[in-house]
C-alpha positions in Angstrom: 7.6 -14.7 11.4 7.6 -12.0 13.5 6.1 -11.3 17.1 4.9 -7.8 16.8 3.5 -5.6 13.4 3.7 -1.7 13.6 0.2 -0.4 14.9 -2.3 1.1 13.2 -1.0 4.9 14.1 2.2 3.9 12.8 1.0 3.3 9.5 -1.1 5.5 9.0 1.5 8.2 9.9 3.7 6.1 6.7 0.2 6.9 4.8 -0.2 10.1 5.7 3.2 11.2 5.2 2.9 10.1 1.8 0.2 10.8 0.8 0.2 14.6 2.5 3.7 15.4 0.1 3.3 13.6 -2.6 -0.8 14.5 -3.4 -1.8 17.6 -1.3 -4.3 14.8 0.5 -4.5 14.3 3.8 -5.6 10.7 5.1 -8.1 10.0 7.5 -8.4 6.4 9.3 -11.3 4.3 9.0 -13.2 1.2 9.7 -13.5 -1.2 6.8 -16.9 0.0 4.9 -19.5 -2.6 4.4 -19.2 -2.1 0.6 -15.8 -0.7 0.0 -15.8 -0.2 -4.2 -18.9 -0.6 -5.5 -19.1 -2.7 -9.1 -18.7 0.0 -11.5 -15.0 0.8 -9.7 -12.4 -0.9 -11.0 -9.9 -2.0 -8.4 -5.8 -1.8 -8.7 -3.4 -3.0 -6.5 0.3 -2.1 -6.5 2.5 -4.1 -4.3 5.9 -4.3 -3.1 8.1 -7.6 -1.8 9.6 -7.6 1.5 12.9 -9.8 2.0 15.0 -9.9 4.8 14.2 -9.9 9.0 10.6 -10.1 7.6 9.0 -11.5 4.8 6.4 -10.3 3.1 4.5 -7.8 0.8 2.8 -4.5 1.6 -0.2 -3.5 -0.9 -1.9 -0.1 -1.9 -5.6 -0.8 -3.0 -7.3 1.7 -4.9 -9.9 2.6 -7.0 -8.7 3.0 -11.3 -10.5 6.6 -10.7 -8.5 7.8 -7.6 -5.1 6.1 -9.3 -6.2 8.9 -12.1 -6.9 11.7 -9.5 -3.4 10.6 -8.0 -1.5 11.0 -10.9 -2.9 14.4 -12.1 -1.9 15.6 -8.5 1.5 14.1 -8.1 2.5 15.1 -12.1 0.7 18.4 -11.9 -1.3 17.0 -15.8 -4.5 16.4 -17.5 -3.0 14.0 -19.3 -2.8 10.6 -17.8 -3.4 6.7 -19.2 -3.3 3.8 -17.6 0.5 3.0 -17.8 1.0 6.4 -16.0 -1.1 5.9 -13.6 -0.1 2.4 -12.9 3.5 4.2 -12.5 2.1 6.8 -9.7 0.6 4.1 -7.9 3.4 1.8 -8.0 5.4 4.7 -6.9 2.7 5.2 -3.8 3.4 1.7 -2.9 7.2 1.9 -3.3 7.2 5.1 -0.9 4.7 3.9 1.4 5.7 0.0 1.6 9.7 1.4 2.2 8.3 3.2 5.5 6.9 0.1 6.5 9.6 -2.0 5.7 11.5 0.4 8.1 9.2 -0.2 11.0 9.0 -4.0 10.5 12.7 -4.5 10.1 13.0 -2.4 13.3 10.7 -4.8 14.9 12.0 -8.1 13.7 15.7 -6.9 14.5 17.3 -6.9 11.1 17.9 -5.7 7.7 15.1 -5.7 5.1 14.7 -4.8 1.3 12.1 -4.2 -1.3 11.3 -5.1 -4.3 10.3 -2.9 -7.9 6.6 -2.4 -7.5 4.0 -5.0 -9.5 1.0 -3.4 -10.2 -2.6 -5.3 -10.9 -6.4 -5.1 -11.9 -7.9 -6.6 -8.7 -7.2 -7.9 -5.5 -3.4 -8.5 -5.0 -2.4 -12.2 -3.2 0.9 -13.9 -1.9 1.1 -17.4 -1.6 2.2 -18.8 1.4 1.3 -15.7 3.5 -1.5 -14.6 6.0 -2.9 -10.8 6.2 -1.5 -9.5 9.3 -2.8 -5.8 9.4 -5.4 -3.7 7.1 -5.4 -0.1 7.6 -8.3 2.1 5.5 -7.9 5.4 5.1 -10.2 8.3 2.9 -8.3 10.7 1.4 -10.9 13.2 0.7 -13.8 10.9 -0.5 -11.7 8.2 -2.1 -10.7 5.4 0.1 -7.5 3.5 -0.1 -6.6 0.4 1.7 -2.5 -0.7 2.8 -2.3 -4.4 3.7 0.2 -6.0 5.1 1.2 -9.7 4.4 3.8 -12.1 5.9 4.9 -15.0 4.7 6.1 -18.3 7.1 9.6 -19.0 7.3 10.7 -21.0 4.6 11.4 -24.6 6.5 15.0 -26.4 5.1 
């Protein structure tokens, strides 16, 4: 485990960075809502691994809709299905997760490496590991949410 995460600023810099090239949407911090999706949104959750100095996973939360919205901007198309838009927002997480890993091996003093995006309906969980930062952000009415997990040393 590590002694220090990158601060909020710092990731949502990563998020905004991304999100500001890749979808024409700027991204706007914010307090976790009450109610963040309400129960006709249907949640999706790309992650990527993180091996190496640190440990982990970093997630992308979204709603199905703004996955959608994400797709149409990043593809410049109408025409979008669920396997394309599970693509896009794998490819959010990949982008976004790779800046992160950057600051956290930085941090830890080290190498680290990702893995190929996995991309679920639903809340996204890694055994073993505690939530070590939550960063919300709107990008123009639809909210996103990056978390950050670390796993414990593995003990011999």
């Amino acid at each position: 485990m590590i002694d220090r995460y990158p601060d909020s600023q710092s990731i949502c810099d990563a998020i905004e960075l991304v999100t500001s090239v890749t979808l024409g949407l700027s991204a706007h911090p914010i307090e976790r809502p009450a109610s963040a999706w309400s129960g006709s949104d249907q949640l999706w959750t790309a992650a990527v691994g993180v091996a190496g100095a640190f440990r982990g996973a970093v997630a992308v939360s979204c709603t199905k809709g703004f996955a959608y919205r994400a797709t149409r901007a990043m593809l410049d198309t109408d025409e979008v299905d669920d396997a394309c838009a599970r693509d896009v927002l794998g490819e959010l997480a990949n982008v976004i997760g790779g800046n992160i890993k950057s600051m956290l091996a930085s941090l830890a003093g080290g190498d680290a490496s990702l893995s190929i995006p996995t991309v679920t309906e639903g809340c996204f969980h890694v055994a073993g590991a505690t939530t070590v930062h939550e960063q919300w952000c709107d990008l123009g009415g639809d909210l996103i949410v990056v978390t950050l997990f670390e796993r414990s040393q593995e003990v011999s």
